[in-house]
PDB file of N, CA, C and O in Angstrom, chain B, residues numbered from 101:
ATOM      1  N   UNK B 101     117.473-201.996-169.880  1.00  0.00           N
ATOM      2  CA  UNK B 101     118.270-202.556-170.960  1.00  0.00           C
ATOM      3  C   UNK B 101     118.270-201.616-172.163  1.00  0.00           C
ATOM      4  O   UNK B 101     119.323-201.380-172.755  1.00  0.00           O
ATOM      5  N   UNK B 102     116.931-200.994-172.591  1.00  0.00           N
ATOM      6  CA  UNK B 102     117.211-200.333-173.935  1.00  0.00           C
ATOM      7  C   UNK B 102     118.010-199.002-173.546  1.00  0.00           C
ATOM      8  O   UNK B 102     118.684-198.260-174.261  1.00  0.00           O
ATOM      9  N   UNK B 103     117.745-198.948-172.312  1.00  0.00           N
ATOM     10  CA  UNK B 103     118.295-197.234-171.934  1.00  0.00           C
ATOM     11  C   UNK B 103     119.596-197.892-171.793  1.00  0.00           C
ATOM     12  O   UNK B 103     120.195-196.923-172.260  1.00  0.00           O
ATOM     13  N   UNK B 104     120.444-198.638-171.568  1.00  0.00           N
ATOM     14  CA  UNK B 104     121.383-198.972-171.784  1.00  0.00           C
ATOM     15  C   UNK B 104     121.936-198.988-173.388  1.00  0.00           C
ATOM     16  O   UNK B 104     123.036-198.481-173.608  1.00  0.00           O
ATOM     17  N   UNK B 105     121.455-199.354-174.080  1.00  0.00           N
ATOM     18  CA  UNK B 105     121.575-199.212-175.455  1.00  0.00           C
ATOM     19  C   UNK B 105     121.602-198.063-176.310  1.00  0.00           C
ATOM     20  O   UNK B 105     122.412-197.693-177.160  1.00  0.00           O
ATOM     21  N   UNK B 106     120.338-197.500-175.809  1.00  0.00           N
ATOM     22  CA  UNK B 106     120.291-196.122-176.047  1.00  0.00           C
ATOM     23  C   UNK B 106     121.516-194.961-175.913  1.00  0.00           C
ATOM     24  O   UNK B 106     121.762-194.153-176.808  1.00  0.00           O
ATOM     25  N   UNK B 107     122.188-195.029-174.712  1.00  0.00           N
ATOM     26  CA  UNK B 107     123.654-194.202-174.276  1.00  0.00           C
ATOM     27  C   UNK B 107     124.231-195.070-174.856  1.00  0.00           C
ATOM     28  O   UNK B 107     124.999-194.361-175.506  1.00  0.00           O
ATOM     29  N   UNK B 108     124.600-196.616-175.292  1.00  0.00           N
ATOM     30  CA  UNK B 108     125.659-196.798-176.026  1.00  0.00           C
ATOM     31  C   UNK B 108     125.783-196.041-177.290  1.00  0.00           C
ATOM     32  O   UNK B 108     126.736-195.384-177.710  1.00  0.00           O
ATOM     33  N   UNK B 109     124.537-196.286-177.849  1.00  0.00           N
ATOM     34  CA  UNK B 109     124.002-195.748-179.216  1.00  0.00           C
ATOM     35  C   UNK B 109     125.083-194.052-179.615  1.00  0.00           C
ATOM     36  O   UNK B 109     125.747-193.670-180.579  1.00  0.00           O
ATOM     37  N   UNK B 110     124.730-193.486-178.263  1.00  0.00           N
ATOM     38  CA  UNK B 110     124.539-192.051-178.145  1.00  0.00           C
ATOM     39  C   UNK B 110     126.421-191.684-178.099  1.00  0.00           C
ATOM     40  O   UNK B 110     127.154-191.073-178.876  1.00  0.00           O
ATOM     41  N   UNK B 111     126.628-192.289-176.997  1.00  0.00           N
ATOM     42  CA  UNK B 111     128.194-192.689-176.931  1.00  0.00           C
ATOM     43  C   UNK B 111     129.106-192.454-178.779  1.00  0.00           C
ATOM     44  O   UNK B 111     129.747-191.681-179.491  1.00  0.00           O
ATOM     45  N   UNK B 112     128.437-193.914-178.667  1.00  0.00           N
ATOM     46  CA  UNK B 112     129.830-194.618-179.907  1.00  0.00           C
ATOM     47  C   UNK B 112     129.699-193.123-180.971  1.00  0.00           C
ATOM     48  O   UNK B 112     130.548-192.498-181.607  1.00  0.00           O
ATOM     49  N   UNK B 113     128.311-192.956-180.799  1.00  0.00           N
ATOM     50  CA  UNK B 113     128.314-191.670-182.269  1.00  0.00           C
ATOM     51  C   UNK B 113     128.985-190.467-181.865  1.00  0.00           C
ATOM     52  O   UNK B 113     129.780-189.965-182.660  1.00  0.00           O
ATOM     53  N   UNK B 114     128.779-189.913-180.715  1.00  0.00           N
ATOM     54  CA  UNK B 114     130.033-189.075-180.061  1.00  0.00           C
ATOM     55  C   UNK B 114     131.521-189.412-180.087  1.00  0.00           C
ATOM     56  O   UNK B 114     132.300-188.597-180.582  1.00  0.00           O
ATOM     57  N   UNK B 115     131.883-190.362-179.672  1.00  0.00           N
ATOM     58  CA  UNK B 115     133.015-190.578-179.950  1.00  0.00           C
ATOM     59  C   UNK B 115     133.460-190.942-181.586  1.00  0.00           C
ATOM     60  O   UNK B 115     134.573-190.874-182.106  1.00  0.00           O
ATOM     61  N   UNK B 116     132.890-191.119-181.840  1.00  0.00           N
ATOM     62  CA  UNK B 116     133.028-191.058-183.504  1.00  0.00           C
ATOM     63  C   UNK B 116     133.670-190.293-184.681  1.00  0.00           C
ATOM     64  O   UNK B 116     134.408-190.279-185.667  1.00  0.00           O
ATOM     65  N   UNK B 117     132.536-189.445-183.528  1.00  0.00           N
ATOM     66  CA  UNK B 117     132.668-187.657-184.139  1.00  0.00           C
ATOM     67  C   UNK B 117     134.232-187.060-183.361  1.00  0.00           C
ATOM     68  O   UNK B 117     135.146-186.543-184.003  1.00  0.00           O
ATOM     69  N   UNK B 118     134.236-187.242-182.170  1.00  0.00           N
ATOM     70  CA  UNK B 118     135.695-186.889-181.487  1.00  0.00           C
ATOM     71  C   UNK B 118     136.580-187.467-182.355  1.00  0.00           C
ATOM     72  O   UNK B 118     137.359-186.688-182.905  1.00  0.00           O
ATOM     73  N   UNK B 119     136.671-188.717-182.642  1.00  0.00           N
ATOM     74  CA  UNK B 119     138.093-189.331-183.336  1.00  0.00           C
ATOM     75  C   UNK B 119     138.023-188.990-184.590  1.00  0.00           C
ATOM     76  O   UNK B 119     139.069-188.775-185.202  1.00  0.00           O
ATOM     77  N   UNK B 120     137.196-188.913-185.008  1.00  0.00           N
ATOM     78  CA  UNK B 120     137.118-188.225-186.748  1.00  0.00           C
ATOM     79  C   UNK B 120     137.529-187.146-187.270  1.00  0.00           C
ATOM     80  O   UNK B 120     137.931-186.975-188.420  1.00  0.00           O
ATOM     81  N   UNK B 121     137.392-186.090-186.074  1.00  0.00           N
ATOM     82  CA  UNK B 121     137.746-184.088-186.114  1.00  0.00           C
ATOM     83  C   UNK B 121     138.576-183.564-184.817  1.00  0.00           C
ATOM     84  O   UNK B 121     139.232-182.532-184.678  1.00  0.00           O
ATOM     85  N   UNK B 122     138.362-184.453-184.069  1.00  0.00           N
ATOM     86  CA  UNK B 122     139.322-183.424-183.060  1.00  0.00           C
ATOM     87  C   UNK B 122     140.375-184.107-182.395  1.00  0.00           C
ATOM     88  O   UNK B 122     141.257-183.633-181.679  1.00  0.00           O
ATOM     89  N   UNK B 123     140.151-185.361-182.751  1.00  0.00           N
ATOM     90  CA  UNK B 123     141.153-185.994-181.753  1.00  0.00           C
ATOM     91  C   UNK B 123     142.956-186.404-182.429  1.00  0.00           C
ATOM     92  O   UNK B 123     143.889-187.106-182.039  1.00  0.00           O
ATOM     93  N   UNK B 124     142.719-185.583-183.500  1.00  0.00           N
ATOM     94  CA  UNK B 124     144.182-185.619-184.217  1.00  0.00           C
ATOM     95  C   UNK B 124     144.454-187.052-184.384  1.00  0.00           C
ATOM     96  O   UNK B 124     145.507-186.994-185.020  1.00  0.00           O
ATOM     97  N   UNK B 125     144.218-188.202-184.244  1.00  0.00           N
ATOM     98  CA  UNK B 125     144.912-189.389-184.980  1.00  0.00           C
ATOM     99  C   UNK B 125     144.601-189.527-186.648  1.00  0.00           C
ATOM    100  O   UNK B 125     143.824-189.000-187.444  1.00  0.00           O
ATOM    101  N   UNK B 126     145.654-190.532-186.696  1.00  0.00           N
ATOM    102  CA  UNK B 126     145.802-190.601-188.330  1.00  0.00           C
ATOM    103  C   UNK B 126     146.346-191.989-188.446  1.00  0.00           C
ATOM    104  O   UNK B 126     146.953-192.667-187.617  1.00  0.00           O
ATOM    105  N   UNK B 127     145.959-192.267-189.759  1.00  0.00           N
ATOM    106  CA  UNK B 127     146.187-193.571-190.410  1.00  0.00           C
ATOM    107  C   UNK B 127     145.550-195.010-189.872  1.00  0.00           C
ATOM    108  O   UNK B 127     144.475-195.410-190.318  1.00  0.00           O
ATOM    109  N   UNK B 128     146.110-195.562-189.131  1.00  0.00           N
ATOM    110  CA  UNK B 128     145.717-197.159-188.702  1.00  0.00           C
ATOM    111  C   UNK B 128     144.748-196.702-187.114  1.00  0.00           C
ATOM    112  O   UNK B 128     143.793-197.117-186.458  1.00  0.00           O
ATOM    113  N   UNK B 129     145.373-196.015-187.108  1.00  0.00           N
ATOM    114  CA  UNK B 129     144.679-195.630-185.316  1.00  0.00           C
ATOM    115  C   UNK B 129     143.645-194.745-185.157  1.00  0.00           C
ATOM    116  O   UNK B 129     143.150-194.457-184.068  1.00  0.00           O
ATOM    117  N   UNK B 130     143.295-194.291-186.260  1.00  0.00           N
ATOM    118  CA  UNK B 130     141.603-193.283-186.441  1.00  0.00           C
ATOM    119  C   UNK B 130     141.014-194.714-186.835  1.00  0.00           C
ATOM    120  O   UNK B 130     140.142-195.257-186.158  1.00  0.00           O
ATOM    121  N   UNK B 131     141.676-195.391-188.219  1.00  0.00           N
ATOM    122  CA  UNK B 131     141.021-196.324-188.742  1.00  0.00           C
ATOM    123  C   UNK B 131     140.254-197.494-187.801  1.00  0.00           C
ATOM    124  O   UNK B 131     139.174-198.072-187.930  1.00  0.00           O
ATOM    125  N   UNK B 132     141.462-197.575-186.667  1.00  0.00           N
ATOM    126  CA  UNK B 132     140.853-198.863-185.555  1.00  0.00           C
ATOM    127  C   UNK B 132     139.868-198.110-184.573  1.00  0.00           C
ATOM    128  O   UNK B 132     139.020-198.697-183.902  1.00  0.00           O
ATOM    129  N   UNK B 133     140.043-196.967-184.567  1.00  0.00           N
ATOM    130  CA  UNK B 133     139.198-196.208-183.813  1.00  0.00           C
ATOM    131  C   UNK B 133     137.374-196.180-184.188  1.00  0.00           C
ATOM    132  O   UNK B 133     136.379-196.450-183.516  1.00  0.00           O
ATOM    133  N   UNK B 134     137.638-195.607-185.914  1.00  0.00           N
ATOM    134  CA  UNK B 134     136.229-196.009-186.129  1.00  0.00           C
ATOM    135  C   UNK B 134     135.781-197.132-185.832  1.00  0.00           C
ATOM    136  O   UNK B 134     134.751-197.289-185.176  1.00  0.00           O
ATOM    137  N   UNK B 135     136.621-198.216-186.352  1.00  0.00           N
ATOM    138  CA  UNK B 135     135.774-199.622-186.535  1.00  0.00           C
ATOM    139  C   UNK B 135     135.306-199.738-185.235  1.00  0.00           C
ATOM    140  O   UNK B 135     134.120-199.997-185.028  1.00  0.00           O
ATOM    141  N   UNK B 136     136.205-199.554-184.219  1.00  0.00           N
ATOM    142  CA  UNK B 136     135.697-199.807-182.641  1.00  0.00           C
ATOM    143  C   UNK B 136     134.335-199.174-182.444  1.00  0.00           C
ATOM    144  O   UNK B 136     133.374-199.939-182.364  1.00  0.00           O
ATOM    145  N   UNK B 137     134.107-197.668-182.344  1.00  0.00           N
ATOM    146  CA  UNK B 137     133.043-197.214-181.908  1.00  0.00           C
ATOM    147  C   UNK B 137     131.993-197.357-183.375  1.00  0.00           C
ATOM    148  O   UNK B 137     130.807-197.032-183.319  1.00  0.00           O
ATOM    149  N   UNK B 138     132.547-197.812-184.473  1.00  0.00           N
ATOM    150  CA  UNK B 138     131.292-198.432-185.218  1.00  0.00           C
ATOM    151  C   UNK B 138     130.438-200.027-185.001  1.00  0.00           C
ATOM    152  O   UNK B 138     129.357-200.545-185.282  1.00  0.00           O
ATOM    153  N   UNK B 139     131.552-200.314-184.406  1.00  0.00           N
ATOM    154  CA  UNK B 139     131.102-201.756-183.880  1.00  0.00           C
ATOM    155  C   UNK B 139     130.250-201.614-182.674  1.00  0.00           C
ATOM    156  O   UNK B 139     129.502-202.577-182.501  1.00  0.00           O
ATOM    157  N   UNK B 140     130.189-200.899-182.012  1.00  0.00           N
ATOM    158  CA  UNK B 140     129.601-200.680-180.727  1.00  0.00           C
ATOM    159  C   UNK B 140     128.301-200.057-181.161  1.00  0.00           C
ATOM    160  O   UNK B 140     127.320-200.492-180.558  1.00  0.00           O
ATOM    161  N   UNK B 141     128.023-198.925-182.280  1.00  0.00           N
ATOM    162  CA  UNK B 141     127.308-198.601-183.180  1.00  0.00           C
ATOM    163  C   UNK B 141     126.189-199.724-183.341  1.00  0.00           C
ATOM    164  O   UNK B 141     125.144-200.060-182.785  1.00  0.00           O
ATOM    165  N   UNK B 142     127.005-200.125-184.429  1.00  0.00           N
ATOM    166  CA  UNK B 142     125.893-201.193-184.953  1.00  0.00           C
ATOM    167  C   UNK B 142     125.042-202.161-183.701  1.00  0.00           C
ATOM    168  O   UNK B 142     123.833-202.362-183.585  1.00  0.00           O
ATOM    169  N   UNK B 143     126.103-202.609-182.919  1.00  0.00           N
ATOM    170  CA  UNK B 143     126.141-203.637-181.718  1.00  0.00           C
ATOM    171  C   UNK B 143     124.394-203.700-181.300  1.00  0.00           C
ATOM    172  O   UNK B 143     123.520-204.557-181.432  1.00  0.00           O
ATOM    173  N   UNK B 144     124.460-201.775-180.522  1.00  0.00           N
ATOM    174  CA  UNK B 144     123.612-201.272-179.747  1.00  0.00           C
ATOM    175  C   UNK B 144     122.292-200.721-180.695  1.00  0.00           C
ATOM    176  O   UNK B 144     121.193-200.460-180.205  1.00  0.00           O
ATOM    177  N   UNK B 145     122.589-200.609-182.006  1.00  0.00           N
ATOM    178  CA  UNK B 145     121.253-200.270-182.901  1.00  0.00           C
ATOM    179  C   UNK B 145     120.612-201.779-182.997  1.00  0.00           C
ATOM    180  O   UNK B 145     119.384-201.862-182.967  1.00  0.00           O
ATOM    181  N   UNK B 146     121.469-203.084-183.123  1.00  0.00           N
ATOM    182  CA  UNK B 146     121.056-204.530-183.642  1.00  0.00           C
ATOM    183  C   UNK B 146     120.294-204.650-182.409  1.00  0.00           C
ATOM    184  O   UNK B 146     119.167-205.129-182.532  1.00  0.00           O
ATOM    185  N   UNK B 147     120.758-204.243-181.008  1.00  0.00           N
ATOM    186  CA  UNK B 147     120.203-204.893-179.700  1.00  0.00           C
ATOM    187  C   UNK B 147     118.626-204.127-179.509  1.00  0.00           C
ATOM    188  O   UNK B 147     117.632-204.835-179.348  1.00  0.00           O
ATOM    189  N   UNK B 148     118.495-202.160-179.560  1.00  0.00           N
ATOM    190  CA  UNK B 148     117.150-201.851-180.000  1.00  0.00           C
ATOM    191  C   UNK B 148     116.371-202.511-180.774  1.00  0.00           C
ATOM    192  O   UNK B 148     115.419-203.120-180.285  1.00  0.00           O
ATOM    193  N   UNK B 149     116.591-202.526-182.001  1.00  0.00           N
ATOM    194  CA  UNK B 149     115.719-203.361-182.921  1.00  0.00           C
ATOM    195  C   UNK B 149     115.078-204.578-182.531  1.00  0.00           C
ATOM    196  O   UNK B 149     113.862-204.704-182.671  1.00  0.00           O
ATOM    197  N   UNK B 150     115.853-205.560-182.015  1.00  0.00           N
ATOM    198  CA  UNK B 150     115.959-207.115-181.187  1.00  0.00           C
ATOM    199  C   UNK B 150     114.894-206.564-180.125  1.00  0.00           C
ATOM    200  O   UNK B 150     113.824-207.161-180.005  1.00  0.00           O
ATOM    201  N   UNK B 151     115.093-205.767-179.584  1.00  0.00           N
ATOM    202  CA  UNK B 151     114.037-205.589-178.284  1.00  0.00           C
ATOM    203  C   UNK B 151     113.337-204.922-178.664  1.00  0.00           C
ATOM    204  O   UNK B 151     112.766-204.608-177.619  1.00  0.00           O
ATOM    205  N   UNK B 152     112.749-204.255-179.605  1.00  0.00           N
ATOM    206  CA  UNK B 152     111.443-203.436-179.975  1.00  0.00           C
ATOM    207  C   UNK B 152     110.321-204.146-179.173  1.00  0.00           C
ATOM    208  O   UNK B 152     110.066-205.285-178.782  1.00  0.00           O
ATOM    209  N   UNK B 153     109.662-202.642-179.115  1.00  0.00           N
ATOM    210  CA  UNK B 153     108.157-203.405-178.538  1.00  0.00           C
ATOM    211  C   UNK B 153     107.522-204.155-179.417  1.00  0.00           C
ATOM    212  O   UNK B 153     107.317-203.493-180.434  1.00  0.00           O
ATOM    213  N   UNK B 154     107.020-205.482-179.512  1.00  0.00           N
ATOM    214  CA  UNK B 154     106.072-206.139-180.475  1.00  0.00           C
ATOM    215  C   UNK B 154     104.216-205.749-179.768  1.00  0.00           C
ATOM    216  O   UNK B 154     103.658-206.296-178.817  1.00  0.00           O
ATOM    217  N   UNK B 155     103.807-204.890-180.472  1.00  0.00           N
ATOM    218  CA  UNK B 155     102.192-204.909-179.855  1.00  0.00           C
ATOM    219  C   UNK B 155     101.474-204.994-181.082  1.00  0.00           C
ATOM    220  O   UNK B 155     100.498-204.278-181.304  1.00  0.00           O
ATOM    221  N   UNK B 156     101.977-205.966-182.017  1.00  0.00           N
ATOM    222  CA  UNK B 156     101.259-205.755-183.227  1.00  0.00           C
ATOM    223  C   UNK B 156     100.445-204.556-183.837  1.00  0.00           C
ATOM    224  O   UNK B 156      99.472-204.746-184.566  1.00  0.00           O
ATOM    225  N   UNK B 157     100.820-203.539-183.554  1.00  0.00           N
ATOM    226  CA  UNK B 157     100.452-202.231-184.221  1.00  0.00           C
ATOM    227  C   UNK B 157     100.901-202.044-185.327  1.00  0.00           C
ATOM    228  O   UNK B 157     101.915-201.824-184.665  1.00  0.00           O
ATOM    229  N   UNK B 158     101.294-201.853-186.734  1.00  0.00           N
ATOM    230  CA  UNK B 158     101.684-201.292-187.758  1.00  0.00           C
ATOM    231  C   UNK B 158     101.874-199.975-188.098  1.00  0.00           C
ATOM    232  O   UNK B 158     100.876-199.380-188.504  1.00  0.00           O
ATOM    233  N   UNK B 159     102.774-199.454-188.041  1.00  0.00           N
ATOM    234  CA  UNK B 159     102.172-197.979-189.035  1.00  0.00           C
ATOM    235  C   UNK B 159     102.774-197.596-190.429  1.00  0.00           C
ATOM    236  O   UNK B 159     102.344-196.618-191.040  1.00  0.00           O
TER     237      UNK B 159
END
């Protein structure tokens, strides 16, 4: 599951970077573009966090 998360993680920020610099869109369709792979972003950072190991360690 986290390694699943992990390549989403890894993904959305790649593609991110593609639609932002190389992939030539403009206006509404970069714009829906980010939100998409920022949503997937956040999605897969909220789902790591949620599954952290709990071993009561602190640091």
């Amino acid at each position: 599951m986290r390694a699943l998360l992990w390549l989403l993680l890894a993904a959305s920020v790649v593609a991110n970077v593609f639609i932002s610099t190389f992939a030539g869109w403009t206006g509404g369709l970069q714009v829906a573009g980010s939100v998409c792979t920022g949503t997937v972003l956040l999605g897969s950072a909220a789902g790591l966090w949620l599954t952290r190991p709990h071993d009561g360690a602190r640091s």
